[in-house]
DRENNUBA-197390 format. One record per residue: residue in one letter; chain; x negated, y, z of N, C-alpha, C in turn. Coordinates in steps of 0.1 Angstrom, whole numbers, plus 5000, padded with zeros to 4 digits. Each point is the difference from the previous one (the first is absolute). Example, Ala and Ser with C-alpha at 12.3 -4.5 7.8 and 13.67 -1.06 7.14 Angstrom:
residues 2
[rec 'A'; 'A'; [4868; 4943; 5078]; [5009; 5012; 5000]; [4991; 5012; 5000]];
[rec 'S'; 'A'; [5004; 5011; 4993]; [4991; 5011; 5000]; [5008; 5011; 5008]];
This chain:
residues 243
[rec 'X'; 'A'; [4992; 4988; 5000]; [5008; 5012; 5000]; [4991; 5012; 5000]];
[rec 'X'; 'A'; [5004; 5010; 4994]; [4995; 5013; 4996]; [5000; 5006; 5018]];
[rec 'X'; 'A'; [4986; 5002; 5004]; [5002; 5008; 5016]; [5008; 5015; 4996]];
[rec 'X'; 'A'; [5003; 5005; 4991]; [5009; 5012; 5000]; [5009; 4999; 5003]];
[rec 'X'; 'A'; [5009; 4985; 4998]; [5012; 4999; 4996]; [5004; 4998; 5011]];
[rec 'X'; 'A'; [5010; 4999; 5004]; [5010; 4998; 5012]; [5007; 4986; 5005]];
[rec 'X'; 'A'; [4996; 4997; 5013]; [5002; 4987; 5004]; [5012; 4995; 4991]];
[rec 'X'; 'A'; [5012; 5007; 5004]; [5014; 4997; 4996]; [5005; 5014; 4998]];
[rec 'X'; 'A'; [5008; 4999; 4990]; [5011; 5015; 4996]; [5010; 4993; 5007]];
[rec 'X'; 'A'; [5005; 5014; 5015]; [5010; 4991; 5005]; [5012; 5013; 4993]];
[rec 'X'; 'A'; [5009; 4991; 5001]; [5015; 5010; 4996]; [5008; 5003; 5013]];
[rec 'X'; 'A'; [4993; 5014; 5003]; [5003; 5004; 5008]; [5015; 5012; 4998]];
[rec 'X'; 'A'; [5003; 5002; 4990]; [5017; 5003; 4995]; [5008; 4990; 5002]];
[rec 'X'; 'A'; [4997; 4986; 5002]; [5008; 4995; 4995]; [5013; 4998; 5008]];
[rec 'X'; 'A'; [4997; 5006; 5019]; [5018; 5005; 5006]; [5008; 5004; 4994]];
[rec 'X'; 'A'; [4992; 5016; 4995]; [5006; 5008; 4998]; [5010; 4994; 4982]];
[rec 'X'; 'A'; [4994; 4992; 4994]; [5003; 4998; 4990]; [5009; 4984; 4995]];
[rec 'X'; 'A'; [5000; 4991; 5011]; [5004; 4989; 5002]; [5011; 4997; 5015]];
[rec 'X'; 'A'; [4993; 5006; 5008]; [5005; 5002; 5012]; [4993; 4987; 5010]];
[rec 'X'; 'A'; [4989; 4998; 4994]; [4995; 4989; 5009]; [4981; 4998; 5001]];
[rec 'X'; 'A'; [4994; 4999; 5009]; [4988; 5000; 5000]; [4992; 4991; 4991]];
[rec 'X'; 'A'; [4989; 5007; 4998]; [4990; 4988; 4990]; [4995; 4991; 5012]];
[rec 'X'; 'A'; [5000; 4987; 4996]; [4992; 4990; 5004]; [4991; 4993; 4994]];
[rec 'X'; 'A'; [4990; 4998; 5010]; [4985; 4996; 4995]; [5001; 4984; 5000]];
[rec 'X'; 'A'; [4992; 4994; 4995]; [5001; 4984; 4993]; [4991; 4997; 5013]];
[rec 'X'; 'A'; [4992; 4993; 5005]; [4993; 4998; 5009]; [4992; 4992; 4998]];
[rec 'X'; 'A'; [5003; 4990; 4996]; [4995; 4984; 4998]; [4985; 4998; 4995]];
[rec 'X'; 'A'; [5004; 5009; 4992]; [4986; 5000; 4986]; [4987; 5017; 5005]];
[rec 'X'; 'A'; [5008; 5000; 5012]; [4991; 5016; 5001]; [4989; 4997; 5014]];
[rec 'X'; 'A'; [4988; 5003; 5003]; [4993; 4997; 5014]; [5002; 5012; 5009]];
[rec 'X'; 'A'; [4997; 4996; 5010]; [5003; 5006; 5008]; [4994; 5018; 5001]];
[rec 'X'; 'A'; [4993; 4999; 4993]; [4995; 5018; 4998]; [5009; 5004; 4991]];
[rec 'X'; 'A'; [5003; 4992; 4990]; [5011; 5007; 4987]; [5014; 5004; 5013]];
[rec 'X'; 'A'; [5001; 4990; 5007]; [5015; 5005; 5002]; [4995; 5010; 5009]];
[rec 'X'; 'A'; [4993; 5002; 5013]; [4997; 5011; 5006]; [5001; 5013; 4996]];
[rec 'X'; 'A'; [4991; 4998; 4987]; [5000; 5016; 4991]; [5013; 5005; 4998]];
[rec 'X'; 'A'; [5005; 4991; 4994]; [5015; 5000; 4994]; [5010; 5007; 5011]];
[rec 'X'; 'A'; [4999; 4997; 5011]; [5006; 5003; 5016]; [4999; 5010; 4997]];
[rec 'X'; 'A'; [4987; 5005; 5005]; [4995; 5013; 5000]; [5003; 5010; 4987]];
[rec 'X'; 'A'; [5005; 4996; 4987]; [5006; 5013; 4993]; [5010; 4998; 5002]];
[rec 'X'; 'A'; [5007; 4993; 5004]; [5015; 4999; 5000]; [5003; 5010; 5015]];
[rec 'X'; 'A'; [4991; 4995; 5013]; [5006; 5008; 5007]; [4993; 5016; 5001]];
[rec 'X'; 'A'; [4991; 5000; 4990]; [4995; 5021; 4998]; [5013; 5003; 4991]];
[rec 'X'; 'A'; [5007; 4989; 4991]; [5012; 5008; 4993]; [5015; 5003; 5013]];
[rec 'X'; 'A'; [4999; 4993; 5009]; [5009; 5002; 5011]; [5006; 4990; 4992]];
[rec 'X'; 'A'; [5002; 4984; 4997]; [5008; 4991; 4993]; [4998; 4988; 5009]];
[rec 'X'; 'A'; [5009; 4991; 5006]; [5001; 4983; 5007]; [4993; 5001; 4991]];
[rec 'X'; 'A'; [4996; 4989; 5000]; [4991; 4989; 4996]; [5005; 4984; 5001]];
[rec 'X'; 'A'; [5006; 4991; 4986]; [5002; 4987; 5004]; [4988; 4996; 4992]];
[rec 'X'; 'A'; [4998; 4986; 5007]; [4984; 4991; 4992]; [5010; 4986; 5000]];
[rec 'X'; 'A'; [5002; 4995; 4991]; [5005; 4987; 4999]; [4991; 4991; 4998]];
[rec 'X'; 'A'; [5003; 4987; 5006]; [4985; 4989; 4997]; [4988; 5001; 5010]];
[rec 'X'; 'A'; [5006; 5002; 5006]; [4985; 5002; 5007]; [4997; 4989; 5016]];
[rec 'X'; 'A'; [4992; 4992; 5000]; [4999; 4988; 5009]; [4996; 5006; 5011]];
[rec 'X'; 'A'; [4997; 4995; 5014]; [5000; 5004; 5013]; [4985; 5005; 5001]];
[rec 'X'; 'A'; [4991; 4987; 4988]; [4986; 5007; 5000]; [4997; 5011; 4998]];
[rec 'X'; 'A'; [5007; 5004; 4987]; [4997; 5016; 4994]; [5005; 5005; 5010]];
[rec 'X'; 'A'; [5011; 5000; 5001]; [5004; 5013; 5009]; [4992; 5000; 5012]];
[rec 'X'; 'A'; [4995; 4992; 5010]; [4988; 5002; 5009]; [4993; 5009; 4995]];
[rec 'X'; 'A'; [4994; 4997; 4987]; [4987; 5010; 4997]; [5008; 5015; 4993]];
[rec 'X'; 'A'; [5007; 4997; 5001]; [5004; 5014; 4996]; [5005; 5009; 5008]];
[rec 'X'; 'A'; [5003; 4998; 5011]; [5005; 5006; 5012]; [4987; 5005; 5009]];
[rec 'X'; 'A'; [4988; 4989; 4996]; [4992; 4998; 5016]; [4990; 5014; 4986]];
[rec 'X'; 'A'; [4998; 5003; 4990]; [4999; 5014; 4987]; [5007; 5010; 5003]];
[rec 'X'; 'A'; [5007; 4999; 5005]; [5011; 5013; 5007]; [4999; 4999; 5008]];
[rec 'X'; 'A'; [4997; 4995; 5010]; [4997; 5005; 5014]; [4985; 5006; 5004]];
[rec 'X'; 'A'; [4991; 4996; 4995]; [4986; 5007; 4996]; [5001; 5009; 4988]];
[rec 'X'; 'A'; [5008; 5005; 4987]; [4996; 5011; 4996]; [5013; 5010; 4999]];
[rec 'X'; 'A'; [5014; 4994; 5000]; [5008; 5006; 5004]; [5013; 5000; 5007]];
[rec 'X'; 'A'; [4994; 4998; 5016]; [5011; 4998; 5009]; [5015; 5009; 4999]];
[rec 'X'; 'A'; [4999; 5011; 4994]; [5010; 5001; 4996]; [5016; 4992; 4992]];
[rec 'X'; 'A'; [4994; 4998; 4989]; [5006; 4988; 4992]; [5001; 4990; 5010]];
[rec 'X'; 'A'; [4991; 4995; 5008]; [4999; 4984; 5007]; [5014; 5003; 5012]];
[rec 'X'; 'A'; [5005; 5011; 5001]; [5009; 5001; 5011]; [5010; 4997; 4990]];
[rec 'X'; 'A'; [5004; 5001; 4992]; [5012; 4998; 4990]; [5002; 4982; 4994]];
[rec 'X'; 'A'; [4986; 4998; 5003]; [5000; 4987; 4991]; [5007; 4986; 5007]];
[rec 'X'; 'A'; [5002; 4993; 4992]; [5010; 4987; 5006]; [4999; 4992; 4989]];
[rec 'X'; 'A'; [4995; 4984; 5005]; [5001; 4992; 4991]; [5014; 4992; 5002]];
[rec 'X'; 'A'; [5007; 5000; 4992]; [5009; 4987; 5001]; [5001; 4991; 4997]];
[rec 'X'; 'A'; [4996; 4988; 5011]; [4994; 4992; 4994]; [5008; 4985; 4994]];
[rec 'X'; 'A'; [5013; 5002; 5002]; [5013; 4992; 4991]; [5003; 4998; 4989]];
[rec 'X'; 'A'; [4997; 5016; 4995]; [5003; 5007; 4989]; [4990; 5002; 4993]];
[rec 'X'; 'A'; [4986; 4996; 5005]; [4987; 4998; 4992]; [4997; 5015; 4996]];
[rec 'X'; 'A'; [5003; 5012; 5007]; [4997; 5012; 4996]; [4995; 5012; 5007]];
[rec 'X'; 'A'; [4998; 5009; 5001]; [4995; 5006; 5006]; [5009; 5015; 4999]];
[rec 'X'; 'A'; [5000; 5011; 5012]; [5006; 5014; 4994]; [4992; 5008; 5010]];
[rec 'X'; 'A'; [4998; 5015; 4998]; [4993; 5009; 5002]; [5009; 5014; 5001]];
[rec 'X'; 'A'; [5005; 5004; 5010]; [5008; 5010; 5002]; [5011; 4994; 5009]];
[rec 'X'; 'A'; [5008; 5013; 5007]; [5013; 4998; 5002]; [5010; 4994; 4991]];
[rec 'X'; 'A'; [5002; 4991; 5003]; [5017; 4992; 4990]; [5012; 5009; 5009]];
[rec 'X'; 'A'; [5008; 5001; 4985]; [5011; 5012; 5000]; [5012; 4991; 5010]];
[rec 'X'; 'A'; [5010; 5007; 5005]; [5008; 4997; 5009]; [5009; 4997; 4990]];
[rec 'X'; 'A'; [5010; 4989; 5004]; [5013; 4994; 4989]; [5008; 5010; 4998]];
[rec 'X'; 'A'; [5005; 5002; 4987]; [5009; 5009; 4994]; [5013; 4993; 5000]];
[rec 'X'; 'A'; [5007; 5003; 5003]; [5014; 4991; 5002]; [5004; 4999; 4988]];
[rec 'X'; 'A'; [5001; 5015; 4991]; [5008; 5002; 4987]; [4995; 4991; 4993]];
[rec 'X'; 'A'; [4988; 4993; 5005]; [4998; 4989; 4986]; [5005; 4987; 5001]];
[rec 'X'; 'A'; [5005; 5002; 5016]; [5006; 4982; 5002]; [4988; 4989; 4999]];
[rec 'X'; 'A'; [5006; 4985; 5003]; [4992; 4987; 5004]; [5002; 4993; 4986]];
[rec 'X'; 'A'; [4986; 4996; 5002]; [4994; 4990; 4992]; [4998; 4986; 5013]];
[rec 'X'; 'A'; [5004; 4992; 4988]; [5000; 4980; 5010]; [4988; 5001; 4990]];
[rec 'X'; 'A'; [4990; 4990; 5004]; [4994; 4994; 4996]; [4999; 4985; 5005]];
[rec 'X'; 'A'; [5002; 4993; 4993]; [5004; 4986; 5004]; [4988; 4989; 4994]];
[rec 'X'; 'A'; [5003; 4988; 5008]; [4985; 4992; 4995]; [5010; 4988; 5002]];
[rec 'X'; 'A'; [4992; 4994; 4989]; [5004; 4979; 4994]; [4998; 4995; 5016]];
[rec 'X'; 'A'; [4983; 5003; 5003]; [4997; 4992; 5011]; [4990; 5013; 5005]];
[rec 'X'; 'A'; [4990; 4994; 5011]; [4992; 5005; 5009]; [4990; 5004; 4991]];
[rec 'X'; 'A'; [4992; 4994; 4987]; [4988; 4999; 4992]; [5003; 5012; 4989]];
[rec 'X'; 'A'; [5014; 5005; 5005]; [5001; 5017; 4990]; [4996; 5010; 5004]];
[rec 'X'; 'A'; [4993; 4994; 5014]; [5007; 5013; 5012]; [4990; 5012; 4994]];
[rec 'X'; 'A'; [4986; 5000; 4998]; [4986; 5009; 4992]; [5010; 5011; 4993]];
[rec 'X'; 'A'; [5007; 4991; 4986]; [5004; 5007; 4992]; [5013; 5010; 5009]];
[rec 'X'; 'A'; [5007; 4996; 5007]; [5010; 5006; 5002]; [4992; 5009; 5008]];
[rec 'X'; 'A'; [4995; 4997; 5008]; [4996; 5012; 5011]; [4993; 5014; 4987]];
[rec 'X'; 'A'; [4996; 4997; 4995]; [4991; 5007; 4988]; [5013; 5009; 4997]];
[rec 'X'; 'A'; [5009; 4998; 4992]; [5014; 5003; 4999]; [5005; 5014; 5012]];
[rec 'X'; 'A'; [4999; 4991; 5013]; [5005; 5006; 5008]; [4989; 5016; 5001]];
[rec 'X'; 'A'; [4991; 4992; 5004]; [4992; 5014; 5004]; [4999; 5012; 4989]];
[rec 'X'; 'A'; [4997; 4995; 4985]; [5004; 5009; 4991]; [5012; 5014; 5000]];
[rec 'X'; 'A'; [5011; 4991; 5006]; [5016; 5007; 5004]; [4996; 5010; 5012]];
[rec 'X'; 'A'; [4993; 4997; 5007]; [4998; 5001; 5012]; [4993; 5014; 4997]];
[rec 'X'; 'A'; [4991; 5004; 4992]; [4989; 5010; 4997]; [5012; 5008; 4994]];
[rec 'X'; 'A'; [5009; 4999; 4994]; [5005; 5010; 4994]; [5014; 5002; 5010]];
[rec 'X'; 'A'; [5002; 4995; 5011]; [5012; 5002; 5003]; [5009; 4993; 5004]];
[rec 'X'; 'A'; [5004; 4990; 4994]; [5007; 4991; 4997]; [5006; 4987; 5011]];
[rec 'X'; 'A'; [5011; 5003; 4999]; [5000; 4983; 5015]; [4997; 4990; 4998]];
[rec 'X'; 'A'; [4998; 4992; 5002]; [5001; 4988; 4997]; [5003; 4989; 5010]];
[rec 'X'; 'A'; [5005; 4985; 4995]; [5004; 4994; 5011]; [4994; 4986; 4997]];
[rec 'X'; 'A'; [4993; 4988; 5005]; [4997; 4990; 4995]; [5003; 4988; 5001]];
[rec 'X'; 'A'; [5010; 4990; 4990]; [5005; 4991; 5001]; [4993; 4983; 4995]];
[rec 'X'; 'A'; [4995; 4992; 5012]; [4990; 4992; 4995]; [5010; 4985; 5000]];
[rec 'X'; 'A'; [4993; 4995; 4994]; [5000; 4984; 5000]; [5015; 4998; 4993]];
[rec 'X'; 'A'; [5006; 5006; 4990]; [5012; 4998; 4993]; [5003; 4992; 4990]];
[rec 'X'; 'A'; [4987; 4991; 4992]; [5002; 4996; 4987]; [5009; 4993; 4999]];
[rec 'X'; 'A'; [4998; 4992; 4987]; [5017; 4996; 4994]; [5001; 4983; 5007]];
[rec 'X'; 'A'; [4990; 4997; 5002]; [4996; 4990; 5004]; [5009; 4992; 5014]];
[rec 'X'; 'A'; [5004; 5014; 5009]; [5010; 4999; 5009]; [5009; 5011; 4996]];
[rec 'X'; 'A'; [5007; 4996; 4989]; [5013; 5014; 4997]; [5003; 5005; 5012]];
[rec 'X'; 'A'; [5007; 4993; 5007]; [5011; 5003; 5014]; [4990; 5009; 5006]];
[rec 'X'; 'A'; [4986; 5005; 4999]; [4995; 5009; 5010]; [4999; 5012; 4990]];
[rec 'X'; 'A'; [4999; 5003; 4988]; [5002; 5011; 4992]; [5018; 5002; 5004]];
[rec 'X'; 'A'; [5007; 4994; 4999]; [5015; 5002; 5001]; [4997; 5007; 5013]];
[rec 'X'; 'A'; [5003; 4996; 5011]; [4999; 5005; 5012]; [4995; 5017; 5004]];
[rec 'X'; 'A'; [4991; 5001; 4987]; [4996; 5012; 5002]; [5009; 5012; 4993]];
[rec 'X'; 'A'; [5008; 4994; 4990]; [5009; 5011; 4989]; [5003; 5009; 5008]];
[rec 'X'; 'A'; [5008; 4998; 5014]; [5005; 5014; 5006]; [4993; 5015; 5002]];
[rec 'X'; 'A'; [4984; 4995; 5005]; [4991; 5005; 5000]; [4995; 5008; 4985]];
[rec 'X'; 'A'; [5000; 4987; 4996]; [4989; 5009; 4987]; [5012; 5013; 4992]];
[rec 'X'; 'A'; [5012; 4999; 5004]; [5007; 5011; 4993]; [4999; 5008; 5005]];
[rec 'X'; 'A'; [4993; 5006; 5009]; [4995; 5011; 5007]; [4991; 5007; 4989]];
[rec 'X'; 'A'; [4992; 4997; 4990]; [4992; 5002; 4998]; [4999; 5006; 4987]];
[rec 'X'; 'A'; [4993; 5012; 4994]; [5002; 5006; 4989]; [4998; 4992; 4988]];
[rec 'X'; 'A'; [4981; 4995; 5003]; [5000; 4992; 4991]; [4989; 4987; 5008]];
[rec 'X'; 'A'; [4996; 4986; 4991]; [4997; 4989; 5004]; [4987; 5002; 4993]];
[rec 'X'; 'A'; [4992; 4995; 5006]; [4987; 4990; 4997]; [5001; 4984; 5003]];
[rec 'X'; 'A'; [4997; 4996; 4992]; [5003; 4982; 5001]; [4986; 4995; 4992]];
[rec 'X'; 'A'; [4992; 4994; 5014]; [4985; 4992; 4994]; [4996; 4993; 5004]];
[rec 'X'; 'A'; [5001; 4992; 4990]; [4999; 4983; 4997]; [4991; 4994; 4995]];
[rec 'X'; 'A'; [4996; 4988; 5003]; [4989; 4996; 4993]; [5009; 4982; 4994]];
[rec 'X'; 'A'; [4991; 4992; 5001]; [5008; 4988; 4996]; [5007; 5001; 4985]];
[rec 'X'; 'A'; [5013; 4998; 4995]; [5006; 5004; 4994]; [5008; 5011; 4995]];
[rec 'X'; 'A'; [4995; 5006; 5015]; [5012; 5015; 5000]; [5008; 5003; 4996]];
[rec 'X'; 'A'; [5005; 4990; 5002]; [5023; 5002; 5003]; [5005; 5010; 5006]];
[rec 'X'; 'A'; [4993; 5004; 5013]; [5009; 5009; 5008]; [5002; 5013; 4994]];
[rec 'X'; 'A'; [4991; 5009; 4991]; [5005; 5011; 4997]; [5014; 4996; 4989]];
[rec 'X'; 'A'; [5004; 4991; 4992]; [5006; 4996; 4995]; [5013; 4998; 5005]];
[rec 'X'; 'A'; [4999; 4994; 5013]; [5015; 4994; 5008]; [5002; 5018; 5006]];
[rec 'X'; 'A'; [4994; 5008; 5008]; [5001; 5010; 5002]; [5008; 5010; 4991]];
[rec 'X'; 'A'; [4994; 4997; 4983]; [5007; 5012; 4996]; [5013; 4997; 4991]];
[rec 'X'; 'A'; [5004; 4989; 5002]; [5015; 4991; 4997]; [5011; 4999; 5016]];
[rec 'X'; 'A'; [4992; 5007; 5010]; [5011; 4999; 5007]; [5000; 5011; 5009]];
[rec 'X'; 'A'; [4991; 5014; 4997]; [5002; 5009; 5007]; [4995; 5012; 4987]];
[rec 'X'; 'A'; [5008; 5015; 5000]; [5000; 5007; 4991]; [4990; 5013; 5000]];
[rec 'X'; 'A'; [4993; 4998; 5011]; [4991; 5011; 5000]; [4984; 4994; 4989]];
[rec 'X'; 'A'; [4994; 5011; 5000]; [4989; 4997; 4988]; [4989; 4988; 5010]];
[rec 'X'; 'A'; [4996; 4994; 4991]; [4989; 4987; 5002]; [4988; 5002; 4995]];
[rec 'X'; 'A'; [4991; 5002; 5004]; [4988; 4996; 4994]; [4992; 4990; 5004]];
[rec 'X'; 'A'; [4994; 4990; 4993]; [4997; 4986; 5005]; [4984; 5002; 4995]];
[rec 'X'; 'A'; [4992; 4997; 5014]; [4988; 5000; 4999]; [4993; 4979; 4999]];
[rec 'X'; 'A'; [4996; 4999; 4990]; [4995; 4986; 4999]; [4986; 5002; 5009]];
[rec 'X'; 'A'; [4998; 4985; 5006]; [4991; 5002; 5013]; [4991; 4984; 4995]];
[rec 'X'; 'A'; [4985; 5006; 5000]; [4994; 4985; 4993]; [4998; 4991; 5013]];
[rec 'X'; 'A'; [5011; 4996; 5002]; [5000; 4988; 5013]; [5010; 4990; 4995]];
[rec 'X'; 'A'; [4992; 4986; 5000]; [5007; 4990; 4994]; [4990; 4987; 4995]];
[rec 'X'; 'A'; [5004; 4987; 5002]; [4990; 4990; 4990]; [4996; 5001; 4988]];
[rec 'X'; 'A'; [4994; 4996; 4994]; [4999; 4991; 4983]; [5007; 5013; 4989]];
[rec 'X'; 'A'; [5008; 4993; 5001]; [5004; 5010; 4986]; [5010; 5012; 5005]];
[rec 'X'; 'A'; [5000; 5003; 5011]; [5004; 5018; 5003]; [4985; 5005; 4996]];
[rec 'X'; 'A'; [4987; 5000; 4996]; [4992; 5005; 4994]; [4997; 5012; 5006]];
[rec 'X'; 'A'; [4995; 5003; 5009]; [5002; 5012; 5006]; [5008; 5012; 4997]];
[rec 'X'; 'A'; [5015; 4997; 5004]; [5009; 5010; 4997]; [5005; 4997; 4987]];
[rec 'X'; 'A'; [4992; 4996; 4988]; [5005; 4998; 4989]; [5015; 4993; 4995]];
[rec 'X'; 'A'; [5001; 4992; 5010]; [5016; 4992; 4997]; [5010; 5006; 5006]];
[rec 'X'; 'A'; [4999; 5010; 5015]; [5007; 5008; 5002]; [5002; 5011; 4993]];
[rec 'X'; 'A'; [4988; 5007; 4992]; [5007; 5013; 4990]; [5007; 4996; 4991]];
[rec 'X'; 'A'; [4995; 4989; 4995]; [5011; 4993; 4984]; [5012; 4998; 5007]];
[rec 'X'; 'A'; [5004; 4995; 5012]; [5012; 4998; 5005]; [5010; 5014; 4997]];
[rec 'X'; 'A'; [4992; 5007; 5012]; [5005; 5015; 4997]; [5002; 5005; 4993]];
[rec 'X'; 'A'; [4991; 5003; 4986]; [5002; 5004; 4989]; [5009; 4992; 4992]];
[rec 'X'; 'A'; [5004; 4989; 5005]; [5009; 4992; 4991]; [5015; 5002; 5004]];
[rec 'X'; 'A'; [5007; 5003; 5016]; [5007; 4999; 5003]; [5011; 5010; 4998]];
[rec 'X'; 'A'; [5011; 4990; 5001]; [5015; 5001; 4994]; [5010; 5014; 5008]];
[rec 'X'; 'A'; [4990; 4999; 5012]; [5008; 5014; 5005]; [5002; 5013; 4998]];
[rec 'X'; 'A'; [5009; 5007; 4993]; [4999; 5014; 4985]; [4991; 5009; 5019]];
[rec 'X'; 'A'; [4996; 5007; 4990]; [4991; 5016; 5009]; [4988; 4993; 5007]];
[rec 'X'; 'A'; [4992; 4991; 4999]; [4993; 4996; 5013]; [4989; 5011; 4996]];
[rec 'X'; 'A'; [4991; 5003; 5004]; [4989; 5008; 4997]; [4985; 4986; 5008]];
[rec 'X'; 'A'; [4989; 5001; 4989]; [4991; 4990; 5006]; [4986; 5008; 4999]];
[rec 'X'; 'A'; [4993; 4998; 5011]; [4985; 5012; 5003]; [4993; 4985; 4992]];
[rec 'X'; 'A'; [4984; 5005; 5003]; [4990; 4990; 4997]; [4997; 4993; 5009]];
[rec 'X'; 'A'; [4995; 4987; 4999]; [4991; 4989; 5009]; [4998; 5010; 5015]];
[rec 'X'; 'A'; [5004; 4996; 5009]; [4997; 5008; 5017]; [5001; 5013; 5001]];
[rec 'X'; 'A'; [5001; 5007; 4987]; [5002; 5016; 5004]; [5010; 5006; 5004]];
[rec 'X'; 'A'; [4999; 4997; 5016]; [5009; 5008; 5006]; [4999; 5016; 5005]];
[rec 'X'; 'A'; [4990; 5005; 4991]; [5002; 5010; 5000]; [5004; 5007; 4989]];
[rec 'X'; 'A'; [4998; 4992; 4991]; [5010; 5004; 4987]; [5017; 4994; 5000]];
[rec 'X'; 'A'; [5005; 4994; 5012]; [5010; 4999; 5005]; [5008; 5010; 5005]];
[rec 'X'; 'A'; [4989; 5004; 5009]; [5002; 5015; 5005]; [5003; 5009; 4998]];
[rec 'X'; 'A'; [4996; 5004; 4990]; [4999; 5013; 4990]; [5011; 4996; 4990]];
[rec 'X'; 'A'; [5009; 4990; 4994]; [5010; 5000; 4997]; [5012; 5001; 5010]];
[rec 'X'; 'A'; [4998; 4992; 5011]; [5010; 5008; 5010]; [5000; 5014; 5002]];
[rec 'X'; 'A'; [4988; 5010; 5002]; [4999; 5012; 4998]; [5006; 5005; 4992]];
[rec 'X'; 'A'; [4998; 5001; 4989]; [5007; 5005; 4988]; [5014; 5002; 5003]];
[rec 'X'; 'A'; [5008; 4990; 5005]; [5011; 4998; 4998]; [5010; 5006; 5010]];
[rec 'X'; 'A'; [4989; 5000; 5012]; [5004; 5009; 5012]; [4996; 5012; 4996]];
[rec 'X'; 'A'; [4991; 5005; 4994]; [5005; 5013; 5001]; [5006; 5011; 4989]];
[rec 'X'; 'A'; [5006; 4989; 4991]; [5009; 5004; 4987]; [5014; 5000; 5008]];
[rec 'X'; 'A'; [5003; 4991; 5010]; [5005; 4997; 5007]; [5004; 5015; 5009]];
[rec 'X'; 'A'; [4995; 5000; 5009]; [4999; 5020; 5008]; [4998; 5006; 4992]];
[rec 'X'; 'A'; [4998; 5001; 4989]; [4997; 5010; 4991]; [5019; 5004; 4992]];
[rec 'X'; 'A'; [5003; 4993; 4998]; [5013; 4994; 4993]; [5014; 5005; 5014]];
[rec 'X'; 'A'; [4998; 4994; 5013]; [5006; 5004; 5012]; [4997; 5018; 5003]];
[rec 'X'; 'A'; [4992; 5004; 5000]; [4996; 5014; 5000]; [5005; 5011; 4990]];
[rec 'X'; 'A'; [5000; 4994; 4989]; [5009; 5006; 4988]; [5014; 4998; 5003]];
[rec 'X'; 'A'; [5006; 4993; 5006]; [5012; 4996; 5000]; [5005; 5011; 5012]];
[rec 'X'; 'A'; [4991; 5008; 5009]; [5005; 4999; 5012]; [5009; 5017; 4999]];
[rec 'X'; 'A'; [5009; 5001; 5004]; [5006; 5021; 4997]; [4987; 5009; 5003]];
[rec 'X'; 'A'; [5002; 5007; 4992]; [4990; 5013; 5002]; [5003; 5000; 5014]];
[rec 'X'; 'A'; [4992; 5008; 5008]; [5002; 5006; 5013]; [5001; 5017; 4997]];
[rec 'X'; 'A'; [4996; 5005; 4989]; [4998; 5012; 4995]; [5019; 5005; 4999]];
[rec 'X'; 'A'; [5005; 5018; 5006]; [5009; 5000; 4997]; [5006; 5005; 4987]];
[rec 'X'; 'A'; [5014; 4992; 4997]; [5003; 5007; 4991]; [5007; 5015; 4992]];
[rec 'X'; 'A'; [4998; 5002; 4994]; [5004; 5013; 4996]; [5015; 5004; 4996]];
């Protein structure tokens, strides 16, 4: 890489322009890349999400902020469920945007959903988390219907053959997005036989993210919540009087 050039161009409009923060990939970055990264995000006054990121890194990237900038290191928090890391105050729930369920097949979703969750969580967002439901024991997804109609919209992530975003969006009407989860034997292929599922399935509107990205999960629930308040806000009487 050219030393002039710039670790990362981060997009730092992109609130103002999407309504949701940039997040950094983690996986593939060492622990000085994401440090730096911290550090322009928090001289721009911006959270900071790091997805991907293992308990190792994050050690060394915290114990780097605490010897060069304890400032940032007071902000910092690994989550270590959710395989990610954040830097800054996380914003207080906005009610106007309403609950997001994120639901899981089994226990081996939990990474991806937490990922999901905390994503929601950086921008606002409620969330609630519904585990061990797959199709495998219907009668425990049934059990939950009364509950999940609470909810604006669904996350449903599965690994195996990933039925459940499927049974979900055939018997409840709010929006679905079905995250495929590469947990499974033989020929679930890592995730592979769950997205074809998904992608193939008979239930009209489902919406399907990629292999574990629950944070591109996220960010379609986003969207939708705040077309959503956006849409309620327009609707609401002037408060201005009239003439």
């Amino acid at each position: 890489m050219n030393p002039s050039e710039p670790l990362a161009r981060l997009d730092l409009g992109r609130r103002q322009r999407l309504g949701m923060i940039e997040a950094i990939w983690g996986e593939t970055k060492d622990a000085d890349q994401i440090t730096t990264i911290l550090d322009r995000l928090h001289q721009a006054g911006e959270l900071a999400l790091v997805t991907r990121v293992s308990a190792e890194k994050a050690i060394k990237v915290e114990e780097r902020l605490r010897l060069e900038q304890p400032q940032i290191a007071a902000g910092f928090e690994h989550h270590r469920q959710a395989r990610a890391l954040t830097s800054g105050a996380l914003p207080s729930a906005d009610p106007a945007l309403g609950l997001v369920q994120v639901l899981c097949g089994g226990t081996s979703d939990l990474p991806v959903a937490h990922e999901a969750q905390l994503a929601l969580r950086c921008h606002g967002v409620t969330t609630e988390l519904v585990v061990d439901v797959g199709v495998a024991g219907l009668h425990r997804l049934l059990e939950q219907l009364p509950r999940l109609r609470n909810a604006r919209v669904l996350i449903a992530c599965a690994g195996m053959e990933g039925a459940l975003p499927t049974v979900l969006a055939g018997l409840l009407p709010q929006p679905v997005i079905a995250v495929p989860v590469s947990v499974g034997y033989g020929v679930s292929a890592g995730g592979v036989a769950a997205l074809h599922g998904m992608l193939a399935s008979c239930a009209p509107g489902l919406s399907v993210v990629n292999i574990d990205n629950g944070y591109g999960a996220a960010m379609a629930a986003l969207r939708i919540l705040l077309t959503l308040r956006g849409a309620a806000a327009a609707d609401r009487p002037s408060a201005a009087p009239r003439c």
